[in-house]
N, C-alpha and C positions, 0 to 999 in steps of 0.2 A: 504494500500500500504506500504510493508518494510520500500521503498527509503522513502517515507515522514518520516516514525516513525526515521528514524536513525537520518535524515536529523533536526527533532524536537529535539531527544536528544541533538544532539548537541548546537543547539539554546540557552536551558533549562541548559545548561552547560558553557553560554557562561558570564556569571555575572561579574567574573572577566575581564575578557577582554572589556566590555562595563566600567566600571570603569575606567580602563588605556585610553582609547579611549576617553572618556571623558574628562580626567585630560590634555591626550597630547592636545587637536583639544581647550580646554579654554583656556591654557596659550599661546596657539598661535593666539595672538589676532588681527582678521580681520575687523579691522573698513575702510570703506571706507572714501577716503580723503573729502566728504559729513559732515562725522562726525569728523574729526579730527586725522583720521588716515592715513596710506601710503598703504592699499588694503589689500587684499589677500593672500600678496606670504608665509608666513611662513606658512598659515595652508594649504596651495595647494600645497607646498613640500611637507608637511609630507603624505597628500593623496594621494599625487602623487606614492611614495614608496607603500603606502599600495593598491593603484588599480595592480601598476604595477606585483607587488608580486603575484598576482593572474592571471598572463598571460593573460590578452585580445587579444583576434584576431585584434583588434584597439582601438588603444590609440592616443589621439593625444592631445594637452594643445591647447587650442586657445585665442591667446592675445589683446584684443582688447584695442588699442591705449587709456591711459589717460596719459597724461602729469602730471598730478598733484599727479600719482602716482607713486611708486617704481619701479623702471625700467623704468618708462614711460608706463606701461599696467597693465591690470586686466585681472587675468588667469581664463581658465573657464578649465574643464576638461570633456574629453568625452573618455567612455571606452564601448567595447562593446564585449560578450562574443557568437560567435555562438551556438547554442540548436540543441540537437540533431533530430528535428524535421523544417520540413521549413513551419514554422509559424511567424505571427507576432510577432513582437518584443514589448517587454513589457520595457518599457523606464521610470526611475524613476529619474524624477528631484530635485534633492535639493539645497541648496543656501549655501554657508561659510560664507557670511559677517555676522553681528554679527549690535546691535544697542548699542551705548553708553550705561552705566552702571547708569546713573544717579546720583541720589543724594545718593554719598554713604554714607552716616549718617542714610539712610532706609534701608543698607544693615547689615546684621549679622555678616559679614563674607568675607573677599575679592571676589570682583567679576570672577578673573580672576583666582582664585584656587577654585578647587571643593573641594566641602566636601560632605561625604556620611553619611547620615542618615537615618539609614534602608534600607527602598526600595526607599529612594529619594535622586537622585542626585541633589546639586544645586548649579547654577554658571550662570554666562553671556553666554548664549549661547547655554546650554546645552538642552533645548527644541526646541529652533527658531534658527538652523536648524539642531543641530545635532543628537536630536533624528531620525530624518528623513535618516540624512547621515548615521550612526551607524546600525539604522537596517535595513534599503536595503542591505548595506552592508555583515553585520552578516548572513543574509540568504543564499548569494549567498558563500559566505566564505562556509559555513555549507552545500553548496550541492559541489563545485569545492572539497572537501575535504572529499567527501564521494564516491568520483572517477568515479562520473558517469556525472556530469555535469548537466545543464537547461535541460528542454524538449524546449523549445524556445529559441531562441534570447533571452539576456537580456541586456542593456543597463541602466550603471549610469550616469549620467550625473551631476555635481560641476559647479555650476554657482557661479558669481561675481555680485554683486551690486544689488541685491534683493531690500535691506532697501531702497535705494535710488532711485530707479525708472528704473531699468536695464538698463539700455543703455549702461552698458558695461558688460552685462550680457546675460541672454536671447536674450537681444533684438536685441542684436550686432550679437547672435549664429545664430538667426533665419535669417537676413539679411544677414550672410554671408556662413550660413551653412546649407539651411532649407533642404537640400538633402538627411541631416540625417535620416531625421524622414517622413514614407510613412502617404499614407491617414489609411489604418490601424492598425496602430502598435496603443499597448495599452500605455498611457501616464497616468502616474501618480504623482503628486507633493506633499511629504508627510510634511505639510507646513499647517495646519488646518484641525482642524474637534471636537472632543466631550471627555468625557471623558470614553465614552460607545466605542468609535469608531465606534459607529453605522452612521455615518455623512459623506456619501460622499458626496461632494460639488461641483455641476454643470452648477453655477452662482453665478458671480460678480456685485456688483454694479459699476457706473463710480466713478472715485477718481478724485477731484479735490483738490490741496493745493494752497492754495493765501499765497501771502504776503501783509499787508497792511502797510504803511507806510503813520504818520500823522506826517506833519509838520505846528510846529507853532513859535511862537517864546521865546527863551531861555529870564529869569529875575532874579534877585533876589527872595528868596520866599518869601521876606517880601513884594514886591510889585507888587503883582500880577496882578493891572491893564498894568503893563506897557510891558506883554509881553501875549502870548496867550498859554496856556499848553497843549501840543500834547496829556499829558499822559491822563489828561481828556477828552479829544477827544477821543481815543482810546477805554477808559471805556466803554462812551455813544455806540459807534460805537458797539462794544461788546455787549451790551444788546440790542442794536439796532436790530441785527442779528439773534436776538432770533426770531423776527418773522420767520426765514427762515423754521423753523419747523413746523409753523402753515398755512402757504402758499403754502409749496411742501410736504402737512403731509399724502400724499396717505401711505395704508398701500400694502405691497402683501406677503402674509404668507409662500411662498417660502424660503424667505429671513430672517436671522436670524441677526440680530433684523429686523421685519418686516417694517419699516420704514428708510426715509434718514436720516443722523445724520452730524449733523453741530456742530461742535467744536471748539472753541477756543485754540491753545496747544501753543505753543511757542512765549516769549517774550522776545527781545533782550534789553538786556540793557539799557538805557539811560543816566540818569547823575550819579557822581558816588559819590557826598554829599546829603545832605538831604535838604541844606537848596538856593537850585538851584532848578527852575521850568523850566522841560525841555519843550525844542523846538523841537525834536523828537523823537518819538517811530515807531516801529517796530513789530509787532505782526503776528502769522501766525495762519489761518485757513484749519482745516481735514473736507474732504466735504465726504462723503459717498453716491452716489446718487441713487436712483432704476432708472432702465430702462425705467421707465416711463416717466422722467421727461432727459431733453439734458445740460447740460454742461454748455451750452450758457446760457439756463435760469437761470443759479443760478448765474453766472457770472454778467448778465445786473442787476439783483435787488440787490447783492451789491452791486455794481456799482452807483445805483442808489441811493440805503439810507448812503452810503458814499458821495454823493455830497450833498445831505440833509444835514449832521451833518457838512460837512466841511463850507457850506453856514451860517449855522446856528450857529456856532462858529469863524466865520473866520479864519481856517483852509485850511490848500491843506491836500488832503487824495488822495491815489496812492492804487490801486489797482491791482494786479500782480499778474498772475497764475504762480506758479514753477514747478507745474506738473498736468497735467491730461491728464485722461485714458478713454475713454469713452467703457460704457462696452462692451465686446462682445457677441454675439449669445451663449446664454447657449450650453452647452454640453447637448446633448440627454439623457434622463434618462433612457431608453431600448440602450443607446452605447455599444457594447461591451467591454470598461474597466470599465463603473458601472457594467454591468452584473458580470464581469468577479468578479470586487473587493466585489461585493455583495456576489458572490458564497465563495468566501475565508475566508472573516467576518463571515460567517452563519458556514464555516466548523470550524475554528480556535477557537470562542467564542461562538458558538450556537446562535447567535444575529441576528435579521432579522437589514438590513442597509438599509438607504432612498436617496436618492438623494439630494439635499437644496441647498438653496442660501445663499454667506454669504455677511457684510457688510463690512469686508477688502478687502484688493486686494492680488491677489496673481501672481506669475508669471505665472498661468493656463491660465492669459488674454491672454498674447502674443501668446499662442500655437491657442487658441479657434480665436483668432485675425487672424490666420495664415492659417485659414480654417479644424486644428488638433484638435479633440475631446483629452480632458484632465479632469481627475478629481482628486482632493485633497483630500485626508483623510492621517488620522494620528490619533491614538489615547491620547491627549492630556491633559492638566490638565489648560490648558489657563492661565499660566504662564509668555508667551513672553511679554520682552517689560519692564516687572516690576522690582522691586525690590526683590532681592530675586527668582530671577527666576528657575526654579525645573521641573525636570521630574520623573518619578517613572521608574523603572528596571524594573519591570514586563512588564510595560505598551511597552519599547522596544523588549523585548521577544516576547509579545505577536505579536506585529508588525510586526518581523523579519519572526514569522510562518505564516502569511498573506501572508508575499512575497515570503516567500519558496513556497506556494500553489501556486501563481501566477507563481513564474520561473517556476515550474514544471508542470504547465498547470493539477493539482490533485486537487481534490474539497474534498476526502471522498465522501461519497452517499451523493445526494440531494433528 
């Protein structure tokens, strides 16, 4: 097909402009006020100009109310381009917020300026989620500019507060917007998958995150019978927890890692000398569940070997979910958007692609939650989240020609 090969050039042309794209959407830093930040709005202006630029039939920002943040909301953005054919619409969701940079003494390099090395961009952001934003983008850029426009409907969609558990993101869009999105339109959230991109992703585990909080009482640390130490509490409780993998250790090979995973990740501070035995800590756990097992049960048996340790130490231990998601109904792996995203992968790269389950969440839940078939792929380097976070140039080209196939509903021969 010409329109595909021009529509490619262009893509394979487009190096530069994924670089500037790059550099503009990291120094526009979107941490949600979860993390320390005021939201969205500097990098949802500047997409804002670049969807608009490209005339959608419908545009419209949807604010959904936080106090805590910039203006008082979190901007989501929704654009949608009519196809010259009245077919479903092919809907690609990606996310702007962004997760703190961590410990920058593991960084090379500022997190918030990219730097290019070779074919690899790297910066806070530049994988989770802007590869995703850039070349859905790029593609549709690459067909409006070849003057003939989508064979389909194509819809982007700029959501807010991903990292933090959408609720002023998807979740807000779906409860007050689900009108968008029919039972057939193809949905894609490019937000995980491989480094093959052969991984479209058709199942979630449930996410649960606790907070546990052990109090005990605060001493000097030279006299440590005369108070009781949270932090040692905390430890045991910690290693305590390790059974939780040998109790709920079903495996199902859908899911990658085939198993639940139970983590330990963040510790808030306590005292702030050395020679003080604190009276409380703070600690959170990442629960990743299979479908197998419910929410509740992982919930009661903490629950349960936290009044253990707290009895067994004279301790109070609090245990508190901050978020969970229980999973939803996988996506069908004969759907028409795996079909569809299978046939574009096999044309693009030559690659046959699988359907899988992963052990993160993504905001696929909400749609699958919403009774809306959704699948995830992205071709990746599993960078998010780190230090030193990196995407490769190729790896967005190659992507961008995935979704040119998709808008224009062209496969090549199968």
């Amino acid at each position: 097909m010409p329109e595909i090969h021009q529509v490619f050039a262009k893509i394979e042309d487009s190096r530069d402009d994924i670089i500037v794209l790059q550099k503009e959407l990291t120094k526009r830093v979107a941490l949600g006020p979860d993390n320390g930040g005021t939201g969205e709005h500097e990098k949802a202006a500047y997409l804002k100009e670049k969807l608009a630029a490209m005339k959608p039939q419908f545009f419209e920002e949807i604010k959904a109310p936080d106090e805590r943040a910039q203006d008082g909301y979190r901007p989501n953005l929704v654009a949608k381009w009519e196809g010259r054919k009245d077919l479903p619409t092919i809907w690609v969701l990606s996310h702007m917020d962004i997760v703190p940079p961590g410990d920058l003494a593991l960084w090379q390099s500022d997190p918030y300026q990219v730097v290019v090395a070779g074919d690899r961009i790297i910066g806070r952001g530049v994988e989770d989620n802007q590869h995703g934003i850039i070349s859905s983008y790029l593609a549709l850029k690459a067909i409006l500019e070849s003057g003939e426009g989508p064979e389909r409907p194509v819809g982007l969609v700029l959501v807010a507060d991903e990292e933090t558990g959408s609720k002023y993101g998807l979740d807000y869009v779906l409860k007050n917007h689900k009108g968008f999105f029919k039972s057939d339109d193809l949905i894609i959230v490019p937000d995980g998958g491989n480094s093959e991109g052969t991984m479209i992703e058709v199942a979630e585990k449930s996410m649960l995150w606790l907070k546990v909080t052990v109090t005990g009482r605060q001493c000097h640390g030279s006299t440590p019978d005369r108070g009781r130490n949270s932090l040692y509490g905390a430890a045991r409780l910690i290693v305590d927890l390790q059974e939780l993998k040998k109790v709920f250790g079903e495996a199902d090979p859908l899911f990658r890692p085939p198993t639940s995973t139970f983590e330990p990740t963040k510790m808030e501070a306590n005292v702030p000398n050395i020679n003080t035995i604190p009276g409380r800590d703070v600690f959170y756990m990442d629960c990743r569940i299979l479908p197998t097992y419910q929410v509740e049960e992982i919930l009661d048996f903490v629950r349960a070997r936290a009044k253990n340790v707290a009895k067994e130490l004279d301790l109070s231990i609090e245990v508190e979910p901050v978020y969970r998601q229980p999973a939803a109904d996988p996506t069908a792996s004969d759907a028409p958007v795996v079909k569809a995203l299978a046939r574009a992968i096999k044309s693009v790269k030559g690659l046959e692609a699988a359907p899988m389950g992963i052990g993160g969440g993504t905001v696929a839940a909400f749609f699958r939650q919403a009774g809306l078939s959704a699948a995830v792929w992205l071709t990746e380097q599993d960078t998010p989240h780190q230090p030193n976070e990196y995407c490769l140039i190729s790896n967005i080209i190659s992507d961008a020609k995935v979704f040119a196939c998709l808008y224009l509903d062209a496969y090549g021969e199968e």
